[in-house]
N, C-alpha and C positions, 0 to 999 in steps of 0.2 A: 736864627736857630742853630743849635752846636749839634750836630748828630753823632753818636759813635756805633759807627758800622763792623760789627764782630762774624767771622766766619767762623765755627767751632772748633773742635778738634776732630782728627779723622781718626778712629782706631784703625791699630794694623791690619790692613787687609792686602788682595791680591793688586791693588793697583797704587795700594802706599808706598809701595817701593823701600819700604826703610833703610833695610840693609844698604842697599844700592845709593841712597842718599847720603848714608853717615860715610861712607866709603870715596864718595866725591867731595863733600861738605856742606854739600846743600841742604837744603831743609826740609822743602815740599814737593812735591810732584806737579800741581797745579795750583794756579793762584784762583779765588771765585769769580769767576764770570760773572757771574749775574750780579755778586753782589758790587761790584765795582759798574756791571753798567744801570744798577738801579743809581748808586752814587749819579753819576753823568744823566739821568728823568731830574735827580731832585736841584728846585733851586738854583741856581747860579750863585746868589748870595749868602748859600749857607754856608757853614761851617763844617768840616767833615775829617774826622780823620778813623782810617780802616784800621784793624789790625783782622789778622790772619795769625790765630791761636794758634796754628801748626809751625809757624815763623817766631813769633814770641807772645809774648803774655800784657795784655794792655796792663796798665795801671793803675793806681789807686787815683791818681791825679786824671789821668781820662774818667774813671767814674764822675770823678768831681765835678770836671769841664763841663761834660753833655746836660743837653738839656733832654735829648732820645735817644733811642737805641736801638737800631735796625737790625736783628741777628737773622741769618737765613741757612738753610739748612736740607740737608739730605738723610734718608735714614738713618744711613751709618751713623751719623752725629746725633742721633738721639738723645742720648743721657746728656752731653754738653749742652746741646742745645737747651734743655730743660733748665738743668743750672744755672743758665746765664739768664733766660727769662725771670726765673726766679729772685737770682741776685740783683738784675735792676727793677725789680719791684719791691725787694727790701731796703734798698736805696731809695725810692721813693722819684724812681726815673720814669718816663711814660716806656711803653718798651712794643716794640714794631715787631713783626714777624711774617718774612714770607718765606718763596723758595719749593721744592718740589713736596718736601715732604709736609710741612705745614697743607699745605696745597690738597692734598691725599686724605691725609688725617688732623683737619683743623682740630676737632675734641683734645689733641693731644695738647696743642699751644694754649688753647683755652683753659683746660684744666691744669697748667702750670703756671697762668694767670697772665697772658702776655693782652695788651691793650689794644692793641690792633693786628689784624690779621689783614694783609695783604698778599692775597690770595690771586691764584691764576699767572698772566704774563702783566707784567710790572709793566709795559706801553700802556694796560689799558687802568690798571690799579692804581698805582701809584698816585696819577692823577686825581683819581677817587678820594684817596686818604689824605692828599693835599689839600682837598674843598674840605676834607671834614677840620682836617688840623684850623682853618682861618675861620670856619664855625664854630670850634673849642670844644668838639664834641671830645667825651672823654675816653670813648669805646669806639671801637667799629669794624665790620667785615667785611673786606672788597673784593668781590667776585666780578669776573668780568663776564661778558654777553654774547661776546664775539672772539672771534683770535685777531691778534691785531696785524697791521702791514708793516712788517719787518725792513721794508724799504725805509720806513723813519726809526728805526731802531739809534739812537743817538752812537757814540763811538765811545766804548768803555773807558771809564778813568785808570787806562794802565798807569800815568801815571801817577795811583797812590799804594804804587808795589815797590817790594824790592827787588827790582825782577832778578837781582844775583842767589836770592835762595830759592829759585825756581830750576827744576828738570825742565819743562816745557810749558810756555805761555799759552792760551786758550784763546781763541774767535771761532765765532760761527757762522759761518752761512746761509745754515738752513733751519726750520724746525718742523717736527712732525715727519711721517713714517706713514706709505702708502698701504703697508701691510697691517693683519689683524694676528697679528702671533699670541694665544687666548693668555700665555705668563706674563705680556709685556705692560708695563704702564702710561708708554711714550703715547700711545693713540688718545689715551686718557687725557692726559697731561700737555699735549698740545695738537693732537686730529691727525686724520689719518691722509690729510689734505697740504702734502709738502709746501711750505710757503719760504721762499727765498731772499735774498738781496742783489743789489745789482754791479756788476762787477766794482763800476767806479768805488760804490762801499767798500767793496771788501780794500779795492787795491791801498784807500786811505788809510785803513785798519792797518795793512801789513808797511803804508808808509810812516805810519805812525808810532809802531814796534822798531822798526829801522831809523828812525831818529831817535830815538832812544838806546838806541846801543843795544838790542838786544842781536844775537849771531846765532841760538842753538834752537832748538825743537818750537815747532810750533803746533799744538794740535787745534784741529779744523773739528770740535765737539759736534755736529751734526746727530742728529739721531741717527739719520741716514744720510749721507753727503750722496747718494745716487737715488735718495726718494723721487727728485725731477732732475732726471738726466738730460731733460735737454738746458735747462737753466744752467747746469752745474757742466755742462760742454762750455757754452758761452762765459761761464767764469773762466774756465781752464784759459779757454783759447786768448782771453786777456791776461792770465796770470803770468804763463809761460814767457811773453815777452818783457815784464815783469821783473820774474826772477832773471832773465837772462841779463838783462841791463845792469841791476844790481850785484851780480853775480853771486847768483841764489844764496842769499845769507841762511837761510832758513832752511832746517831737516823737516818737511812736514809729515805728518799723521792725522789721520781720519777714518773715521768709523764708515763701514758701508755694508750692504745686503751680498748674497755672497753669487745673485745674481749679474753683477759685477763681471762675472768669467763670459755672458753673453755678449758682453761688447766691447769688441778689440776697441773701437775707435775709444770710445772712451779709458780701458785703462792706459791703452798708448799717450793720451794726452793727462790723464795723472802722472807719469813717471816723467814724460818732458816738464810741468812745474813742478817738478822737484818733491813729488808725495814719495817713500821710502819704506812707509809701513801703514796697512791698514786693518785695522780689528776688524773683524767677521761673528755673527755670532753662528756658529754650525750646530749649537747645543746638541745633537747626539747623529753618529751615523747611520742611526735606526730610523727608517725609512718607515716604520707603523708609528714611532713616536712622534715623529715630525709632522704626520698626517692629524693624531690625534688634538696637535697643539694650532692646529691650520698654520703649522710652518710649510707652505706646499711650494712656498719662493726656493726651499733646497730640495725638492724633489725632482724639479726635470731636469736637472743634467746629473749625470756622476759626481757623487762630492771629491772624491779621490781628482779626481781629472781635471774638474773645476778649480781647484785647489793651486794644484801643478802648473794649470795657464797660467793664473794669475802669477803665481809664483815667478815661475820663466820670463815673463815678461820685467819684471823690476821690482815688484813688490814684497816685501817680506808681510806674512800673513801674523795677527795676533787673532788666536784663537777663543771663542765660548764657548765654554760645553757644562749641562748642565745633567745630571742625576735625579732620578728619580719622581718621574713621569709616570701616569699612569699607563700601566700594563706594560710596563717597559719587563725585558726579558732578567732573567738572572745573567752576570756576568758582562753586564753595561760599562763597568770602569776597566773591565779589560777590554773592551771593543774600544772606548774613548783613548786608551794607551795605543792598540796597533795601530790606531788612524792616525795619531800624532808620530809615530815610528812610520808611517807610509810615505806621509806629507814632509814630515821634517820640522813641521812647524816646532820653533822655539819656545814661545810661553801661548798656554792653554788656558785660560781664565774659568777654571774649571771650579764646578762648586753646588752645593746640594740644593733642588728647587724649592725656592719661598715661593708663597703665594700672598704677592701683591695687594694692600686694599685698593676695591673697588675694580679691581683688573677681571676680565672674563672669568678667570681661573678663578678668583676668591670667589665672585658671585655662585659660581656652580658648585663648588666646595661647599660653601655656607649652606644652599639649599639643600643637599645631600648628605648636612650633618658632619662633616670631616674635617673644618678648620680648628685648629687646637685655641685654648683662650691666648690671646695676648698676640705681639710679631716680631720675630725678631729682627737684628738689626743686618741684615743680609749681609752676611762675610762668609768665608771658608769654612768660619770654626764654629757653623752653626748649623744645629738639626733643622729640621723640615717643619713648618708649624701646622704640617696636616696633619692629616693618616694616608697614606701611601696604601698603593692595593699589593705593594709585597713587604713583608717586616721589617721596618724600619731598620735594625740593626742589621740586617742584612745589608740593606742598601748604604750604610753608614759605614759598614766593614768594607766594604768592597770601595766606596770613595777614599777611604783612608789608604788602603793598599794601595788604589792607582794615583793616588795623589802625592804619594810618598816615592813613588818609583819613577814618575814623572819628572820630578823635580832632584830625582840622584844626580849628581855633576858629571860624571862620565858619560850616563844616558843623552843628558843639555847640551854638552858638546858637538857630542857624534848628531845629534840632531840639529843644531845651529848650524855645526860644516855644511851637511849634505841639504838645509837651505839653502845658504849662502850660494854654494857650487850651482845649485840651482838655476838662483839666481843670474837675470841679464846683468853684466857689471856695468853698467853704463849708469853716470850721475852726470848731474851738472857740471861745468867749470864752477868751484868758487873758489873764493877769498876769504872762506869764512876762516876764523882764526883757531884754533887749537886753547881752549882757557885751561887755568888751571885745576879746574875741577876735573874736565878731560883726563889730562895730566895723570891726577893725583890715584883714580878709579883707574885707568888703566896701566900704573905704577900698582895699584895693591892685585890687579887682576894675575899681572907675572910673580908675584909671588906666593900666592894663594891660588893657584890654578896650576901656575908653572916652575913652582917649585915645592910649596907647603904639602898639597894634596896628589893621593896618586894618579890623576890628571897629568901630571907634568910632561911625560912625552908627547901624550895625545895633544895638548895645548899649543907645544910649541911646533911640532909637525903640522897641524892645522895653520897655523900662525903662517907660517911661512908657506903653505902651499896655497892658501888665500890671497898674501901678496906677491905672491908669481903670478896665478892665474888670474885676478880678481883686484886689483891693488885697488879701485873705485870701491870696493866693496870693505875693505878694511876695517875702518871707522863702524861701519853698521852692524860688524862682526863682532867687536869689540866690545861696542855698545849692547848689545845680543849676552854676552857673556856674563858682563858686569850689571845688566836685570838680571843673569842665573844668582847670581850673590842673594838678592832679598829670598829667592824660592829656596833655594838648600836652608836659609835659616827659616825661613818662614812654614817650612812643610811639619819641624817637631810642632811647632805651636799651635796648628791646625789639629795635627796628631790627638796631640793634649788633651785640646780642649774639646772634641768630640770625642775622645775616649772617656775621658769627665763625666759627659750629659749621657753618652751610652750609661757608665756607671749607678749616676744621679737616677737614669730612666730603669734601669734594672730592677735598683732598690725599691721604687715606687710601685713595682708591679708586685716584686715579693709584699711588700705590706698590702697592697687592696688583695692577694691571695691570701694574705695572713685574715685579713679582716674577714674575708667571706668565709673562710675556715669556722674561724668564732663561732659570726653568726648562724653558722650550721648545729656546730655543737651546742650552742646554748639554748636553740630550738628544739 
């Protein structure tokens, strides 16, 4: 069997990084996870070769090859995703689909005519769709029963990447997320019952990136890398000696609960293996929002304070924050702006709330009549697919403003500093080497920061009083800045496009008032 494994294209959003990539020369932000460790379920004897549409464009000669076509996919990739289902059925290719968002919304893969749905966690699918292929069934949809044990999780085919047009390569640890947060879809999509691997895995994974030459980011995707904090001690405590032996080739990143600030021991032993940044999602400092969404994991301690531990201790914090909650107060995107000016935090993943299918929120939405038809593809530059209990345009005015002030360059600065200062400067010893994509982004950062724009003193005063005080912390500083690149372009295009759908949604309201006009007078 010839397979060709397509991962779609990402539009620009808040984690594409563009800017920041054409600026170093790399391509992607992340290579697919999944879809390279479904490659490593399938066959041994097959035939396989990936492409990653974000890296380049397969060919006419891969359509030819394949005898399947395994495309996997996330909202965002919607529209691609479609198209390519479509085009290997005009081809006359058998054509596979799984992945999160297949997963969510099969109707969708279905009615774009894709032939098998391989649905849920691929340990337990895949398998399934491999009994149907040697039966020659022509259709079929594999849902799994169980969650499966991530202990036999196989070790992803990195190598069928190019891991040079990569920011940061992807493993995981863990899946699933103890918490019931009623926006999220992780509990949905893999239980709320964290299930792990065991160090020796993981450490093969990170030996296995390391023969391969890779030296820069590595992010640890977890839903929650502290779901079971004692399992993810026991990793640390093997990790650590680990990276010290190697002399920590790898900057890691990992996603975690922002309960995190409860336990020194644990973040103390993240920053000795070498973790350097970890997303949080805080979604709003409003302490009635948070309740209403049973986010109550940021309720007991101070978020301000919680923040600042974590901080002081080593880690640079990447932040969520989301708009437009029910019964949320007027004046939400400026409370989400002084808490990013309190904390310091650098980039805020900030962004208007969808409601997820089949997530608690859509279900209750749906009942109560308030989900608009259709979803969108969850990015920045997208309205809300409900009805909100305060005027939409309101709430869309007020994200634009704080999302545009957020992301001013002078604001990202003085914000990255007084992190950084924050910050414990204490890293690993490494060896890791300086490439030239490094290079190349923090060559265009001094002249577009520290010279082009009026930044320029403020950059190079920071610059040099970070490597006085902080010279460990450099690189992270650096890095810090040249992510600000994609937000300052990124923030008109968000602008734009939800000034647009306000427009679009204006006009639609004047015609149903024109229309009911009408039929007044002509009664």
């Amino acid at each position: 069997m010839k397979a060709l494994l397509l991962w779609p294209i990402m539009p620009n959003s808040f984690w594409s990084y563009q800017e920041t990539l054409d600026l170093s020369g790399l391509r992607s932000t992340n290579p697919p996870l999944g879809l390279i460790t479904v490659a490593a379920l399938l066959p041994a004897h097959w035939e396989i070769r990936l492409v990653d549409r974000n890296i380049c464009q397969e060919t006419d000669d891969d359509w030819a090859w394949c005898d399947l076509v395994i495309v996997s996919a996330m909202i965002i990739q919607k529209q691609d995703f479609r198209e390519l289902i479509q085009k290997g059925i005009a081809l006359g290719k058998k054509v596979a689909v799984g992945g999160p968002f297949p997963t969510s919304v099969p109707e969708f893969a279905l009615e774009a005519g894709a032939n098998y749905l391989i649905l849920d966690e691929g340990e337990c699918t895949v398998p399934l769709f491999l009994e149907a292929l040697a039966r020659g069934d022509e259709r079929g949809i594999f849902r799994a029963t169980e969650k499966p044990d991530v202990t036999q999780t196989p070790i992803a085919r990195f190598d069928l990447l190019n891991l040079d047009t990569y920011l940061a390569i992807t493993i995981q640890f863990s899946r699933g997320c103890p918490f019931q947060c009623e926006f999220c879809d992780i509990i949905n999509l893999y239980g709320r019952k964290p299930r792990t691997k065991i160090p020796e895995q993981m450490l093969k994974e990170f030996q296995v990136l390391y023969d391969l030459g890779w030296r820069r980011y590595v992010f640890v995707v977890d839903d929650n890398f502290i779901g079971n904090k004692r399992n993810a001690k026991v990793f640390l405590r093997s990790l650590i000696p680990w990276m010290e032996e190697h002399n920590y080739p790898f900057i890691l990143i990992t996603e975690a609960s922002l309960n995190l600030a409860e336990d020194d021991e644990l973040i103390e032993l993240m920053v000795k293996a070498g973790f350097t940044m970890v997303f949080m999602g805080i979604e709003t400092p409003d302490t009635d929002s948070l309740l209403g969404i049973h986010k109550v994991q940021n309720t007991r301690q101070d978020l301000i304070e919680s923040c600042h531990k974590i901080t002081r201790a080593g880690l640079q914090i990447m932040s969520g924050f989301i708009m437009g909650f029910d019964n949320e107060r007027p004046g939400a995107g400026k409370r989400i702006r002084e808490f990013m000016e309190e904390t310091g935090i650098p980039q805020g993943h900030f962004s208007l709330l969808q409601a997820l299918q089949n997530t608690a929120m859509w279900n209750r939405l749906q009942q109560e009549g308030r989900l608009l038809d259709g979803f969108g593809t969850v990015h920045q530059g997208t309205i809300m697919n409900f009805i909100p209990t305060r005027p939409v345009e309101e709430i869309t005015e007020e994200y634009i403003d704080a999302f545009w002030h957020i992301y001013e360059p002078m604001p990202y600065l003085k914000r990255t500093f007084r992190h950084m200062m924050m910050m414990k400067g204490w890293r690993g010893k490494t060896k890791r080497p300086i490439t030239w994509h490094e290079i190349r982004l923090f060559a265009a950062l001094c002249w577009r920061q520290g010279i082009v724009r009026s930044t320029r003193l403020r950059y190079w005063w920071q610059l040099i009083a970070i490597a006085l005080v902080k010279p460990r912390l450099v690189y992270d500083y650096l890095t810090a800045l040249g992510i600000g690149e994609h937000f300052f372009t990124y923030r008109h295009e968000v602008k734009a496009q939800l000034q647009a759908q306000l427009a679009a949604l204006h006009r639609a309201k004047e015609t149903q008032q024109e229309e009911k006009s009408y039929q007044l007078e002509t009664v």
